[in-house]
C-alpha positions in Angstrom: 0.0 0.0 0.0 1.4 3.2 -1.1 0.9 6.7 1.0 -1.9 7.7 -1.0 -3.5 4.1 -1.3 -6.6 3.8 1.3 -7.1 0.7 3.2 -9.5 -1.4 1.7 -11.8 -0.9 4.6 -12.1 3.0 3.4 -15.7 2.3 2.6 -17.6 1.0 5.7 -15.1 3.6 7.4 -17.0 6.2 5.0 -20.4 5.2 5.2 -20.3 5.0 8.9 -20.2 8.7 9.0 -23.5 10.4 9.2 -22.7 13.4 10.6 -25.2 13.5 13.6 -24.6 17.0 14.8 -24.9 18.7 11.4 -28.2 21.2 11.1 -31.0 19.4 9.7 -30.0 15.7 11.7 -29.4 16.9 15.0 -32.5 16.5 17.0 -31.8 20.5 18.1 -34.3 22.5 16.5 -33.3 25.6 18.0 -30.9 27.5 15.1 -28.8 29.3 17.8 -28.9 26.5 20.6 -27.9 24.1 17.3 -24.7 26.6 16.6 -23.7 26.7 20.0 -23.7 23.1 20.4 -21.7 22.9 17.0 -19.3 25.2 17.7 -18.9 23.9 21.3 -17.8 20.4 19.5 -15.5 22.1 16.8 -13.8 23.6 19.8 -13.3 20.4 21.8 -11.6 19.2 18.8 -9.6 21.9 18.2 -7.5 20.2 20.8 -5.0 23.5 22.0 -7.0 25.6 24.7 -8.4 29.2 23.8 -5.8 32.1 24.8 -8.2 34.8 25.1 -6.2 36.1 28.1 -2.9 36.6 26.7 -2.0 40.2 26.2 -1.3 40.9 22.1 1.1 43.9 22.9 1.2 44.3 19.2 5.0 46.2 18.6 4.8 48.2 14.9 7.1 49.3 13.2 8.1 52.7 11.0 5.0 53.1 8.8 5.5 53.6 5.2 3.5 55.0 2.8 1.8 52.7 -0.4 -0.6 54.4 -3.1 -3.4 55.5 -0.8 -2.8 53.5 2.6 -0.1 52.9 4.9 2.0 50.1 5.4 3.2 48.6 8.7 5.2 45.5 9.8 4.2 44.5 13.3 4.3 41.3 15.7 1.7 40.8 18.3 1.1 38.0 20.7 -1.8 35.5 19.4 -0.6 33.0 22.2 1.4 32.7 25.3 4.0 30.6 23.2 4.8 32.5 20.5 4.9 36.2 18.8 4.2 36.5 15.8 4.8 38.4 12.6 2.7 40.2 10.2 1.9 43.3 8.3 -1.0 46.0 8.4 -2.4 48.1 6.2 -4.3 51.1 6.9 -6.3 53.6 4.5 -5.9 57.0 4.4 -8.8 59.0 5.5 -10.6 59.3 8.5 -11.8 56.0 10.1 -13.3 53.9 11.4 -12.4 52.1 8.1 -14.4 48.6 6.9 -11.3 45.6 7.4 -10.3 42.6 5.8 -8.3 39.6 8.2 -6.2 38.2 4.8 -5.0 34.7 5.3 -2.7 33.0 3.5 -2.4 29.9 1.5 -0.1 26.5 2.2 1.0 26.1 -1.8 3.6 23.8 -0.6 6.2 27.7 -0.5 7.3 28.4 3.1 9.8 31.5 2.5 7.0 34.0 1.9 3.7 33.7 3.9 2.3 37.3 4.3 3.9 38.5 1.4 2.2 35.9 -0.8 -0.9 38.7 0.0 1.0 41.9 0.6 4.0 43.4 -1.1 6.6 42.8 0.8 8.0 46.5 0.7 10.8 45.7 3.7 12.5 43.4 2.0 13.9 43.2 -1.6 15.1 39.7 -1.4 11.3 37.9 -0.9 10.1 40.6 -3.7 10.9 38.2 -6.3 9.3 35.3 -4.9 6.7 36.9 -4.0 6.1 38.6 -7.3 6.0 35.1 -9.0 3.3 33.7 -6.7 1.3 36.5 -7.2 1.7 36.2 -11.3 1.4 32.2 -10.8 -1.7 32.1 -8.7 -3.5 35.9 -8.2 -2.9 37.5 -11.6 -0.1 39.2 -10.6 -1.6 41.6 -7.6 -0.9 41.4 -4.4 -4.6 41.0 -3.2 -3.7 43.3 0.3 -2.9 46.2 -1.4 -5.5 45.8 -3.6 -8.0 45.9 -0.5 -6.1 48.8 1.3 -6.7 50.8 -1.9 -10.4 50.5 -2.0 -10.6 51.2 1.8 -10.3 48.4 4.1 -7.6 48.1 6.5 -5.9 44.7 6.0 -4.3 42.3 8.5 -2.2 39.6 7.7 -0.2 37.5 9.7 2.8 34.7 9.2 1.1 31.1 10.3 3.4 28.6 12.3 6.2 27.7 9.4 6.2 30.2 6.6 8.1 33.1 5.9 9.3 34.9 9.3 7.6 31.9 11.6 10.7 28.9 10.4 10.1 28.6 7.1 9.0 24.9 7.6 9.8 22.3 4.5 7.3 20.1 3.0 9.2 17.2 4.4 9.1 18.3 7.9 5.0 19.2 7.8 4.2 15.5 9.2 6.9 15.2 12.1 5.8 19.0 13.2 2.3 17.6 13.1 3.6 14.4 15.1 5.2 16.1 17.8 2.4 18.8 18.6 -0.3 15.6 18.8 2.3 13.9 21.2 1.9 17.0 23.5 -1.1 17.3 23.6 -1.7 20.0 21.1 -2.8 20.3 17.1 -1.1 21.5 13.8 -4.8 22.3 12.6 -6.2 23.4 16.3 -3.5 26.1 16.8 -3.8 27.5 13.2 -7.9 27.8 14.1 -6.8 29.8 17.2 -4.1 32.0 16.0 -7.0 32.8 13.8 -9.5 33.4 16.1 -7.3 35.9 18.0 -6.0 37.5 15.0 -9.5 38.4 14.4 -10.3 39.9 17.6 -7.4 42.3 17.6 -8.2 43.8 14.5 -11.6 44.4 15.2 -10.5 45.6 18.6 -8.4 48.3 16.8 -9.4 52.2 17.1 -8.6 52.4 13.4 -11.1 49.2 12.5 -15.0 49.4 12.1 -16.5 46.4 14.9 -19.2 45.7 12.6 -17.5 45.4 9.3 -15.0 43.1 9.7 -14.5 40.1 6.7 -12.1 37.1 6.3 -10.9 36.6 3.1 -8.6 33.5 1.9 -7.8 31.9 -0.7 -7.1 27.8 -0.7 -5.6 27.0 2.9 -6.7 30.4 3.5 -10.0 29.9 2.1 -10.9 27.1 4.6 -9.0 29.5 7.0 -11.6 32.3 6.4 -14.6 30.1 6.3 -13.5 28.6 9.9 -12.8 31.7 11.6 -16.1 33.2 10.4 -18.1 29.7 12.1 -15.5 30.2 15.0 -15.4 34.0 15.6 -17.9 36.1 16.1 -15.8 39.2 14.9 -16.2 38.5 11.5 -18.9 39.6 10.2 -18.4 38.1 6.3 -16.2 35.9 4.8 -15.2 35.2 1.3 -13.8 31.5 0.4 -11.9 31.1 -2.5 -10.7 27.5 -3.3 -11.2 25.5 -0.7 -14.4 23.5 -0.1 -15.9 20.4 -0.4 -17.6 17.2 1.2 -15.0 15.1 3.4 -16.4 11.8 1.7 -16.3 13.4 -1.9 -12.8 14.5 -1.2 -11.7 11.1 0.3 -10.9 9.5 -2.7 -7.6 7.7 -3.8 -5.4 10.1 -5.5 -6.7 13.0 -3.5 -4.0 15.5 -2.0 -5.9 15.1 1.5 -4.5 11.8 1.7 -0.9 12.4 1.3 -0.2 13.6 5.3 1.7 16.7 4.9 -0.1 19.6 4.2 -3.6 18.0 4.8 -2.2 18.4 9.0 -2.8 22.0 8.7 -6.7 21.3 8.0 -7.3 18.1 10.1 -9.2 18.0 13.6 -8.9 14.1 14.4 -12.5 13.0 15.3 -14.4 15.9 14.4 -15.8 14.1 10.9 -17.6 11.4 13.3 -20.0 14.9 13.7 -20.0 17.2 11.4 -19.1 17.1 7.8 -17.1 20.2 6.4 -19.8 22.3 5.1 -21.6 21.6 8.6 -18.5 23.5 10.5 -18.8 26.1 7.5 -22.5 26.4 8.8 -22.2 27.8 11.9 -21.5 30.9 10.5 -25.0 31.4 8.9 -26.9 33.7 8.5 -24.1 36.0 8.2 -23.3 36.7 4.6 -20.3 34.1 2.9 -19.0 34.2 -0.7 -17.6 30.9 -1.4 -15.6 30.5 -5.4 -14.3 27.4 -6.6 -12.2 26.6 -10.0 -14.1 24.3 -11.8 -11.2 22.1 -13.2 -9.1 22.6 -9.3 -7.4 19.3 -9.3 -7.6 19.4 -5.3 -11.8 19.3 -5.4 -13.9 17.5 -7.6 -16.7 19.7 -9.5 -18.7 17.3 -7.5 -17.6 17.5 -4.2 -18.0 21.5 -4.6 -21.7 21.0 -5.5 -22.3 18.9 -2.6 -20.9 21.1 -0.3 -22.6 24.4 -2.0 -25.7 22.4 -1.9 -25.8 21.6 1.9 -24.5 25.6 2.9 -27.4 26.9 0.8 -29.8 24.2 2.7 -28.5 25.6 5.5 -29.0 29.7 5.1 -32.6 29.0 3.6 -33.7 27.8 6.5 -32.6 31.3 8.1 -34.3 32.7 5.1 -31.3 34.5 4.6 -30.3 32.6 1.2 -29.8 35.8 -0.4 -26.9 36.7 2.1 -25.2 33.2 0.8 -23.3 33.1 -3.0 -21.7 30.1 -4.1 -19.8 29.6 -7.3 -18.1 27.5 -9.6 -15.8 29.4 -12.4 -16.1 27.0 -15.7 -12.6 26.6 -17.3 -10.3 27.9 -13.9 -8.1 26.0 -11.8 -6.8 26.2 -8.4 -6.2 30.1 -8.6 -8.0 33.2 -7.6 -7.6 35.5 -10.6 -8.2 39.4 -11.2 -12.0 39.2 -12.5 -12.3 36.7 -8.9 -10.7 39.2 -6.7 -13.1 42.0 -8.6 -16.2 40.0 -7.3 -14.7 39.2 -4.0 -14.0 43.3 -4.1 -17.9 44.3 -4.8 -19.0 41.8 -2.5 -17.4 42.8 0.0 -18.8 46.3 -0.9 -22.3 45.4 -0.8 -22.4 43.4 2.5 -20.3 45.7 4.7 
């Protein structure tokens, strides 16, 4: 049996899930006292306890100026364990100014993290590498400035492993995993909570709008935004790009979410014997979501996207709030989140904050 081979008991394994806990099965009936209960089970799973006591002392550094916003590096801590890098990008004008939490993607590239999003203007030496993710994967903008300039402030941080945070190495994804299960703790579970913190320091910001705060993310950072949206209530939208699916559709030999490695960064072990992906997704209705999907992305089949669109619209029209849900499928694109995306993702994001 290779790595990607599944055993040949995959399938009772499979169709013993039924999700019990997802809206619609659970016997709750009660739309909040259902996403209370959900949540409460995604955060069990989570594994790594919340931090919400830890001080962020957020340290900036000299601002610079970018066409039309300004342009900080600054580390804040999201835990007790750790500080971590990132930049921030404020508008100019007088605020409060609508704000966008940017996460980043996995893409198997470690030296850049935050500047696959945000021109890195500090440092010439990650320009170039940065430059070529942007022209591989986001038509050649860095989608943070892009946001600054139409008036959001933008924060967007380095997760554990890329860029200033190690600059971890395919390789080394599974052994990192390893060790953090082996004490006690989760790849995937600290990556939700760095999130959920990194959220409620930029909407705690004097500079940042409360109410009008999004998560936007693209692949890893697409289930990223998605997550932190069902897990935060700071965000009040989130746009998806790239990353979602049914776990059984997406279970399939050959799939990339059987290879270990990156798959570690997305994985809460025993939280599939509840809810299914677009059930954690869920938690965040009614609140208004934008999810965008490639329709020849090698990492999701066309058919696992439908699946998942079809049980999230289920979902927010029972809230009667299917008008405040958009889901997508872009005939002829891949795993990428081009110009005329980001342009939708843009008015969107107008319209709804």
């Amino acid at each position: 049996m290779d790595a990607c081979e599944l055993p040949g008991f995959h399938q009772a394994l499979k169709d013993e899930l039924d999700f019990p806990l997802a809206w619609g099965t659970s016997p709750l009936r009660d739309f909040q006292a259902w996403q209370r209960a959900a949540r409460d089970k995604v955060e069990e799973h989570l594994v790594v306890e919340r931090q919400d006591g830890t001080p962020y002392a957020p340290a900036y550094g000299e601002p610079s100026q970018g066409d039309g916003y300004t342009r900080q590096l600054l580390t804040l801590s999201l835990t007790r364990h750790t500080r971590v890098p990132g930049v921030l990008l404020t508008p100019h004008g007088t605020g409060p100014f609508p704000a966008v939490l940017l996460l980043h993607d996995h893409g198997a590239r470690f030296d850049i993290g935050k500047e696959k999003l945000v021109r890195p203007w500090y440092d010439d030496n990650r320009l170039a590498s940065a430059q070529a993710w942007a022209d591989q994967h986001f038509s050649g903008r860095f989608v943070g400035d892009e946001l600054a300039r139409r008036g959001y402030a933008v924060l967007c941080l380095d997760a554990l492993g890329w860029s200033d945070r190690g600059r971890l190495t395919y390789e080394r994804q599974q052994a990192l995993a390893a060790n953090l299960y082996q004490l006690g703790s989760s790849l995937a579970g600290l990556m939700a909570r760095e999130d959920q913190r990194a959220a409620a320091f930029l909407a705690g910001l004097d500079r940042v709008d409360a109410r009008r705060v999004a998560a936007v993310g693209f692949s890893m950072g697409g289930y990223r935004a998605w997550q932190t949206a069902a897990l935060s209530d700071h965000i009040a939208a989130a746009a998806s790009v790239g990353w979602m699916t049914g776990l059984k559709k997406m279970m399939v030999p050959g799939n990339n979410a059987l290879r270990g490695q990156s798959s570690y960064h997305m994985l809460h072990p025993g939280l599939a014997r509840f809810l299914d992906i677009p059930d954690v997704a869920s938690i965040a209705a009614p609140r208004p979501m934008l999810f965008l999907a490639g329709e020849q992305d090698p990492l999701f089949t066309a058919e696992g996207v439908q699946a998942a669109y079809a049980k999230l619209r289920a979902v927010w029209q029972s809230r009667h709030a299917e008008e405040r849900l958009r889901t997508e499928i872009w005939p002829g694109l891949g795993h990428v989140f081009t110009e005329p995306m980001q342009d939708e993702v843009l008015s969107w994001l107008g319209s709804v904050l």
